[in-house]
N, C-alpha and C positions, 0 to 999 in steps of 0.2 A: 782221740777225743773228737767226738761229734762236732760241738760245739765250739764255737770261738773260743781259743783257750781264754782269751782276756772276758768271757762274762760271766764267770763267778766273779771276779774283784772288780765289776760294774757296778756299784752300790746305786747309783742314781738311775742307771737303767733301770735293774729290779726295783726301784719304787715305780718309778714312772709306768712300769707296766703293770704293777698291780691297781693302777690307778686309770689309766687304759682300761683293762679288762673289766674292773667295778664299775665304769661305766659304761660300757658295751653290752653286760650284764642287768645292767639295769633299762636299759634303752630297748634291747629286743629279747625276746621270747625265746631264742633258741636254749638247744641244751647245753651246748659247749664253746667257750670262747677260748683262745689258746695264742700262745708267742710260738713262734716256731722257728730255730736257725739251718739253715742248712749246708752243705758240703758238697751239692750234687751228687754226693753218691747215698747220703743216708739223712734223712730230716728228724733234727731233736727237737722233740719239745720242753723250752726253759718254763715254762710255765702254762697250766694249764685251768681254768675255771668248770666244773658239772654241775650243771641246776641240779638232775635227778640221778640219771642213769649216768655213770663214770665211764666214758667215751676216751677220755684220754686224759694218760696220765703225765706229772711231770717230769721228768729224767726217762721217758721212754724213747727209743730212735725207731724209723722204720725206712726200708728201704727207699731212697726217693723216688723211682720212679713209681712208685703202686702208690702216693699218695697224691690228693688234692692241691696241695701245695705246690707242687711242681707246676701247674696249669698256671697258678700266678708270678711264677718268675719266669715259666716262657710268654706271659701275655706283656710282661715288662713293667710300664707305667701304671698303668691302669689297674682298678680291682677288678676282680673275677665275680660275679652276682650271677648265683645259681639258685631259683627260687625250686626246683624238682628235678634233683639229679636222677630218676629215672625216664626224663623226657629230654631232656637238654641234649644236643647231639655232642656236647663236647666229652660228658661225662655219661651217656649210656651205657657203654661197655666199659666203663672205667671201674679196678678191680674194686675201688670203695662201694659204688653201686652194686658189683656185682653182691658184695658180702651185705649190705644192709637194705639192698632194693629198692629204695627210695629214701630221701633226703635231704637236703638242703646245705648250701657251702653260701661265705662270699670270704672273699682273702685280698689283701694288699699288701705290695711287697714295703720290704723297710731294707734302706739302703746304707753302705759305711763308707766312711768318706772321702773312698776311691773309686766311688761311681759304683762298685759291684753291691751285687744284691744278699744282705745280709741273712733274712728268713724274713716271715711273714707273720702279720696279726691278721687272727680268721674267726670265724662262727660258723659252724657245724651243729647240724641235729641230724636223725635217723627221718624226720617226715619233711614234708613242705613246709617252705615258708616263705611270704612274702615281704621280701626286703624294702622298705619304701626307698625315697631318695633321699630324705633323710640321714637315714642308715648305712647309705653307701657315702653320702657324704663325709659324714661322723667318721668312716672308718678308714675315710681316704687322710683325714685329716690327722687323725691319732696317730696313723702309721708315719708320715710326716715328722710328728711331736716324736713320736719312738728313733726318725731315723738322724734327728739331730740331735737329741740324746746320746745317741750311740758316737754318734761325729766327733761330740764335743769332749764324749766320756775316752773316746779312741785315741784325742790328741792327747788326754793327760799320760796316757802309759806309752805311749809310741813315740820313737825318734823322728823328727818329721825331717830329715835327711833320707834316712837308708830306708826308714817303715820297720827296723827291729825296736826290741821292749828297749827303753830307757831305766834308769835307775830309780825310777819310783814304783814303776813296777817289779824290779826286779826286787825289790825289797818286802812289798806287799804278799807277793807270788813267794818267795821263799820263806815268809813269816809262815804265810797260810800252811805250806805243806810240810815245816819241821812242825807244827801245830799237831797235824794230823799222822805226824811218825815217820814221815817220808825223807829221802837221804838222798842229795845229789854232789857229783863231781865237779869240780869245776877247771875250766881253762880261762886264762886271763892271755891275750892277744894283743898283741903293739904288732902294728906294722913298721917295717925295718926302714931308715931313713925314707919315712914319707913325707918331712918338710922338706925334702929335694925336690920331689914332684912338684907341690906347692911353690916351691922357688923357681923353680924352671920354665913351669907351665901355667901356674896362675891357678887359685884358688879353687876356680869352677872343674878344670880338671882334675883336683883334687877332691872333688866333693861326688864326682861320676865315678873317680876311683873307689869312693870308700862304697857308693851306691852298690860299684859292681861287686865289689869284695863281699858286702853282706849278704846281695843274693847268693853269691857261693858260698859261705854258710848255710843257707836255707836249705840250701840242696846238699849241703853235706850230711850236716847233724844229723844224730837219732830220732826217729820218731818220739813227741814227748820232751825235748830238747825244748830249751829256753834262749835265745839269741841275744843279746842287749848290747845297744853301746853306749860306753859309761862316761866319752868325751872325746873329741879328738880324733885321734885314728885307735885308740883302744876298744878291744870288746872283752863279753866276758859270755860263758857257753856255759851252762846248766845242763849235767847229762842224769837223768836218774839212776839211781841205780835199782839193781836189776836184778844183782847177785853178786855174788863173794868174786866174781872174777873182773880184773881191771882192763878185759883186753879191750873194752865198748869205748871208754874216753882217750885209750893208747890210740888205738885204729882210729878215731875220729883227727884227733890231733896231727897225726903222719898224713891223712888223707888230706888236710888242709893244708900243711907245709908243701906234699907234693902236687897239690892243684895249684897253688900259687907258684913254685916254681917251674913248673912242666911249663906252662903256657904265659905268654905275654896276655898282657890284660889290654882289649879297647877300647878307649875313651875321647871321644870325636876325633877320628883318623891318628889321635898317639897312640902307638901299640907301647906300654908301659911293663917293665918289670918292675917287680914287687914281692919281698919275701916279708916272713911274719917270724915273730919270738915268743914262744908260747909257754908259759909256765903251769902246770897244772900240779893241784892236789884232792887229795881223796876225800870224803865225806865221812864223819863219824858221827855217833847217836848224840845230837844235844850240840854240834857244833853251831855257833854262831854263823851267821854272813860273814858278819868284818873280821873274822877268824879267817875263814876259807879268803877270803878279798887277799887279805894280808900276804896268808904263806901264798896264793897263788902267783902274787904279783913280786914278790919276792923272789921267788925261782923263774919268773920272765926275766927278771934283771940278771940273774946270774946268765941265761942265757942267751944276752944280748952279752955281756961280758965275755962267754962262750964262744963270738965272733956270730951272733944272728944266724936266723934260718936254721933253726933248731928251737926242741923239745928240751924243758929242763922239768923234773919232778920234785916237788917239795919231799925233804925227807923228814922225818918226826922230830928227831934231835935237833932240824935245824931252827933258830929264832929269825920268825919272819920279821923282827919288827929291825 
């Protein structure tokens, strides 16, 4: 996915920007006013406005580098104000010019609220057009209004420990896709005697361990992979599925027991061990969360019972409660 996974279930961003763009639309004369997020590798457009001619549409991505966009998050702070992209020396050979020949851009970036740069609100047409200052004003300020928006929408689904989804989203986010037929695996993860750390070493190392544990998740999971932590040192991992074969959430599982066991973890000069107990079960059509929550978190326990640092699998006959 293009796109921030968390801005479908932004509900107050998408107002905010249609309310942005209604008036950007109304303020100037171009043809196309548009939200744009990107990945540095590919720019999606969440939303897009056409006076006449349909310049761009919503849900379409394009390469990043061949777009305008790009121009305003390497300019950083500032908007980008191109009243004739076939004169401007930054955009004369740029491949938008080259395909419409002249033009007009201006963009500012919108940011989340880890300093990084989210995508851009822009206006674009095929001719000239002269942007007052006004206008640039207006769109430095909206982008502003969009990018604490997103700030404020970003803390409500985010764990503001690690930076994974929390439980409000995870609930949102799995409503949404058994909505639309969609079917994930899940693993339920305890870290194995982690109030020893906390006792030994003090809370703060405890808080850089759990920081560092989640980045390795990030980097473990599937593509499409949901990360949350539900409290504590617990997490819970969302793998979609894929296909009738369960070797995607097996392999993910084994590959976190043996990255957490393979290597010691650093946390300001304590090299810490740290194993995990992972219980997982499979997804079926129509199954509930707090179903999947249950048996998942029921076969962690047995697998802490199992003597920790290990995989335990729900089986069907067994009652998670």
């Amino acid at each position: 996915m293009v796109a921030n996974q968390s801005t479908r279930y932004f509900s107050k961003l998408d107002e905010v920007a249609e309310e942005v763009i209604s008036l950007l639309s109304d303020t100037m004369d171009v043809n196309t006013i548009f939200l744009a997020s990107n990945d540095k590798y590919s720019n999606f457009i969440v939303k897009a406005f056409n006076r006449k001619a349909t310049l761009l549409r919503s849900g379409e991505s394009t390469p990043f580098k061949d777009v305008l966009c790009k121009l305003v998050v390497d300019n950083e702070s500032q908007p980008i104000v191109i009243s004739d992209l076939s004169s401007h020396p930054m955009t004369i050979n740029h491949p938008v010019t080259l395909k419409v020949e002249s033009g007009c851009f201006m963009g500012a970036p919108i940011y989340q609220g880890n300093g990084e740069i989210y995508g851009t609100i822009c206006a674009f047409d095929t001719k000239p057009y002269n942007f007052s200052s006004y206008d640039v004003k207006l769109i430095k300020t909206l982008s502003s209004l969009l990018s604490q928006t997103l700030i404020l929408e970003d803390l409500m689904v985010h764990d503001h420990l690690t930076g994974l989804y929390n439980n409000f989203y995870l609930r949102e986010f799995f409503q949404q896709e058994m909505n639309e037929g969609k079917a994930y695996n899940l693993l339920y993860i305890d870290l194995d005697n982690f109030k020893e750390v906390n006792d030994q070493y003090g809370h703060h190392i405890g808080d850089g361990l759990l920081k560092k544990v989640a980045a390795l998740f990030k980097n473990l999971v599937p593509n499409n992979s949901v990360s949350v932590r539900i409290g504590g040192d617990e997490f819970v991992i969302l793998i979609p599925v894929v296909s009738n074969e369960m070797n995607e959430p097996l392999e993910t599982a084994n590959r976190i027991l043996k990255a957490l066991t393979d290597d010691k973890i650093e946390v300001n000069e304590h090299f810490l061990n740290i194993t995990a107990s992972i219980g997982m079960t499979f997804a079926e059509p129509g199954k509930e969360l707090e179903i999947l929550l249950k048996e998942a978190d029921s076969a962690m326990y047995q697998a802490k019972h199992n003597g920790r640092n290990t995989l335990k699998i729900h089986q069907k006959n067994e009652n998670p409660a």
